[in-house]
C-alpha positions as CSV (number, residue, x, y, z in Angstrom):
1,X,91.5,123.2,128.2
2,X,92.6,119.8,126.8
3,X,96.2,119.0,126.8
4,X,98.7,118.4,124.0
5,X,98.6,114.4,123.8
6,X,94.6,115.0,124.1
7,X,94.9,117.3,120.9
8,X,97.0,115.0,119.5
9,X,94.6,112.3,119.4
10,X,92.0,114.2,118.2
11,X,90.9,113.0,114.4
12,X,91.9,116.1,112.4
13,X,89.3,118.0,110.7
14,X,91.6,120.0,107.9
15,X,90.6,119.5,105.0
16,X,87.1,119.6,105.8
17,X,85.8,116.0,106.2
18,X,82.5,117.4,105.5
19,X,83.4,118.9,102.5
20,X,85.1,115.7,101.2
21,X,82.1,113.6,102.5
22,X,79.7,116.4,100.2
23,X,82.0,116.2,97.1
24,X,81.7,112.6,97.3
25,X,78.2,112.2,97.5
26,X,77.6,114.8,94.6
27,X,79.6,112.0,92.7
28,X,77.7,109.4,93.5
29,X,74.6,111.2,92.7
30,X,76.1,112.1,89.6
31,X,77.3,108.2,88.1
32,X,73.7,106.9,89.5
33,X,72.3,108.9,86.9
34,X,75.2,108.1,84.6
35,X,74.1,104.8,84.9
36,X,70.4,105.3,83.9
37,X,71.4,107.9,81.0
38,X,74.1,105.7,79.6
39,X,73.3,103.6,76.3
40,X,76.5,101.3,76.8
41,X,76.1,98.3,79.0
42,X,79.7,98.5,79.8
43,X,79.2,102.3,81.2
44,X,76.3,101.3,83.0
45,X,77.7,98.8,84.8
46,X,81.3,101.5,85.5
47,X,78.7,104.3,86.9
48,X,76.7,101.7,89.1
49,X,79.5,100.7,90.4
50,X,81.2,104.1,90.3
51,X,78.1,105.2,92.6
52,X,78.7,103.0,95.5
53,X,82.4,103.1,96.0
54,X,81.7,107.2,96.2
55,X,79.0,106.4,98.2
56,X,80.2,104.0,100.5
57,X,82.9,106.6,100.9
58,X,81.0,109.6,101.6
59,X,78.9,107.8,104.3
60,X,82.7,106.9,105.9
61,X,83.7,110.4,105.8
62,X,80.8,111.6,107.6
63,X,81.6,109.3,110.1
64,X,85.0,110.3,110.6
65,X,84.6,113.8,111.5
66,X,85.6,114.5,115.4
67,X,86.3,111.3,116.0
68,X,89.6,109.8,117.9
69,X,92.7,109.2,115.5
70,X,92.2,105.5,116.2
71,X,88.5,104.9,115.8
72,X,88.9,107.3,112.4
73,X,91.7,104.8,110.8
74,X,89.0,101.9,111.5
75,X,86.5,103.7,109.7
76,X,89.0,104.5,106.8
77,X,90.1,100.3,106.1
78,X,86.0,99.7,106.9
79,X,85.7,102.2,103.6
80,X,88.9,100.8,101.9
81,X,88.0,97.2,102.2
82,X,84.8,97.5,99.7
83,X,85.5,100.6,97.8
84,X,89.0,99.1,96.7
85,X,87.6,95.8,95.4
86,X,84.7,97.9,93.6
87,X,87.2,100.4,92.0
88,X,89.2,97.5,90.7
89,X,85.8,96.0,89.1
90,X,84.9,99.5,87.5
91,X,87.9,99.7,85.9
92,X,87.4,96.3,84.6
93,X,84.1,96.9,83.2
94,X,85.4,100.1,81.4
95,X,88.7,98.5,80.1
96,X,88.4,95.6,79.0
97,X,85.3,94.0,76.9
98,X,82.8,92.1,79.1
99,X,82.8,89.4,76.6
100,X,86.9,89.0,76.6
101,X,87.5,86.4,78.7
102,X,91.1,86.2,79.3
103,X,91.1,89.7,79.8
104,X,88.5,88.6,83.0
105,X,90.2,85.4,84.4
106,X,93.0,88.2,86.1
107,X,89.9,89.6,88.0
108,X,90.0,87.5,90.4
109,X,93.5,87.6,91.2
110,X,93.4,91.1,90.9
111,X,91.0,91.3,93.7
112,X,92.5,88.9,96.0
113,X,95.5,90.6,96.2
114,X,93.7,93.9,96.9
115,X,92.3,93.0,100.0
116,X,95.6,91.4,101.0
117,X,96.9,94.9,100.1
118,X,94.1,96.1,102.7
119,X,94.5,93.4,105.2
120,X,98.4,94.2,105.7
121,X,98.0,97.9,105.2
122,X,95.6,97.3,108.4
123,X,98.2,95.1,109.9
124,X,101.0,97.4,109.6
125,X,98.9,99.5,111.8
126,X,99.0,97.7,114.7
127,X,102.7,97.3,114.1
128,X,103.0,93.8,112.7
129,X,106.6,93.1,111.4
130,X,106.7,92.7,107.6
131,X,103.2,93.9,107.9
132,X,103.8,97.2,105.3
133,X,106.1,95.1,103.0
134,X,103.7,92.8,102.2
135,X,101.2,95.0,101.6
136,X,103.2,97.2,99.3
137,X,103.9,93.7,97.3
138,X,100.1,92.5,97.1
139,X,99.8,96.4,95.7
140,X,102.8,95.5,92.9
141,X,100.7,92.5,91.8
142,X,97.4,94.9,91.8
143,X,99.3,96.8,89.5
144,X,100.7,93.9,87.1
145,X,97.1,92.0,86.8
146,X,95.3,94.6,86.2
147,X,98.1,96.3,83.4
148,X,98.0,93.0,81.6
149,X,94.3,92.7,81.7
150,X,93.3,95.8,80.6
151,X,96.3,96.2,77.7
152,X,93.9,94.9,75.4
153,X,91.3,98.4,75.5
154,X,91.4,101.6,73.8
155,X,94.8,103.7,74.4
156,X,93.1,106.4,75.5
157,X,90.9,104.4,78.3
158,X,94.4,102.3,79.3
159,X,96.1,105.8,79.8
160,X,93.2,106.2,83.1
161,X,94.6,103.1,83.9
162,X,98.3,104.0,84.8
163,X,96.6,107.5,85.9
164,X,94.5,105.4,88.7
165,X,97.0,103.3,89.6
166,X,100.3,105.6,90.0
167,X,97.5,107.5,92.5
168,X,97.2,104.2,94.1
169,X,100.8,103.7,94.7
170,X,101.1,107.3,96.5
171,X,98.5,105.7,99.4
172,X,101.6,103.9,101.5
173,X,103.6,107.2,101.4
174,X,100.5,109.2,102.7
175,X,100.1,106.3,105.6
176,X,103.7,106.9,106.5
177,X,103.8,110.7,107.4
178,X,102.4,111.6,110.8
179,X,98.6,112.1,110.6
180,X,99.3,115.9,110.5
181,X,100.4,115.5,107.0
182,X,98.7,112.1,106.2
183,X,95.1,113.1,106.7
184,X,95.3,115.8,104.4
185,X,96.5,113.8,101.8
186,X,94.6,110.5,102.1
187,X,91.4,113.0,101.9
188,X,93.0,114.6,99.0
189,X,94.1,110.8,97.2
190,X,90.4,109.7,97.8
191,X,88.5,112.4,96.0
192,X,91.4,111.7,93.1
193,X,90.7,107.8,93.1
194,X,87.0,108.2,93.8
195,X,85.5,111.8,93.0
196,X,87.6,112.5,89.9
197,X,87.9,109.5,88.6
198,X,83.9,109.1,89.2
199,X,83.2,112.5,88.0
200,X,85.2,111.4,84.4
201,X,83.1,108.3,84.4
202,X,79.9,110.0,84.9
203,X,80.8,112.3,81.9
204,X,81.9,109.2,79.5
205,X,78.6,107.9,79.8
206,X,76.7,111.3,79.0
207,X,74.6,112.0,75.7
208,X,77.2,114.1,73.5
């Protein structure tokens, strides 16, 4: 019978990782034939992309299942690193037009400071001082680039905007609890981010 500290390091499975990592790859089944259905270059481009971030993130959630506490938080910034970036770019795509470019030169700010956001978020991990603070800045500057990039798009689209990233800014609370609490709700923030957010981009793109 294995003893407390040996439960304790054992990667939760509640909610169902399985059920996430199925969800998720519905999703991305889902915007890859958004993608082909879609007239719109601009929705083609969100539901390609839209497809590989839920892919990408159903593939790490399969992965995750049973595993030890530590080995599952690698998989999780393996998953954040590229999924991040590629939300950021969908959003882009659907926001603001492809030909606007002023709208476009914040991309690549925008995406720098998301993997900072990543990098420290990893850092803080292994308990780096300032680590968490830093990372919760580069996510402020997420937030400001991509607000004054996108404030150009319909009101309606810009409105998903603020919806995606007041989601993102619930991510360093859910990394704070003990992994008890914080599983549950990291699984339950990534099929918000990813699945539903997907899921709306899928239907955008369909023949009305």
């Amino acid at each position: 019978m294995p003893s407390l500290r040996d439960e304790s390091r054992t990667w939760l499975p509640s909610p169902g990782f399985a059920h996430t990592c199925m969800i998720l790859a519905g999703i991305a089944v889902l915007q890859a034939l958004a993608a082909v259905i879609a007239r719109e270059p601009r929705l083609q481009s969100a539901n390609a992309i839209g497809a590989a971030v839920c892919g990408i993130a159903a593939a790490h959630y399969a992965s995750m299942h049973g595993r030890d506490i530590e080995v599952g938080w690698g998989y999780r910034y393996s998953d954040w690193y590229p999924t991040t970036l590629l939300l950021l770019l969908e959003i882009f795509w659907l926001m603001t037009p492809a030909d606007q470019s002023v709208a476009w030169q914040f991309a690549g700010p925008s995406l720098g400071a998301c993997a900072l956001m990543v990098f420290f978020g990893q850092l803080s991990r292994r308990e780096v001082p300032g680590a968490f603070a830093l990372g919760c800045l580069m996510g402020v500057a997420v937030l400001v680039l991509t607000v004054f990039a996108t404030n150009h798009g319909v009101a309606t689209r810009n409105s998903w905007v603020w919806f995606f990233l007041a989601l993102w800014a619930l991510y360093p609370f859910a990394v704070l609890l003990p992994d008890r609490a914080g599983q549950p709700m990291l699984n339950v923030l990534d099929l918000l981010t990813k699945g539903l957010f997907g899921a709306v981009v899928a239907l955008i793109a369909l023949p009305h």
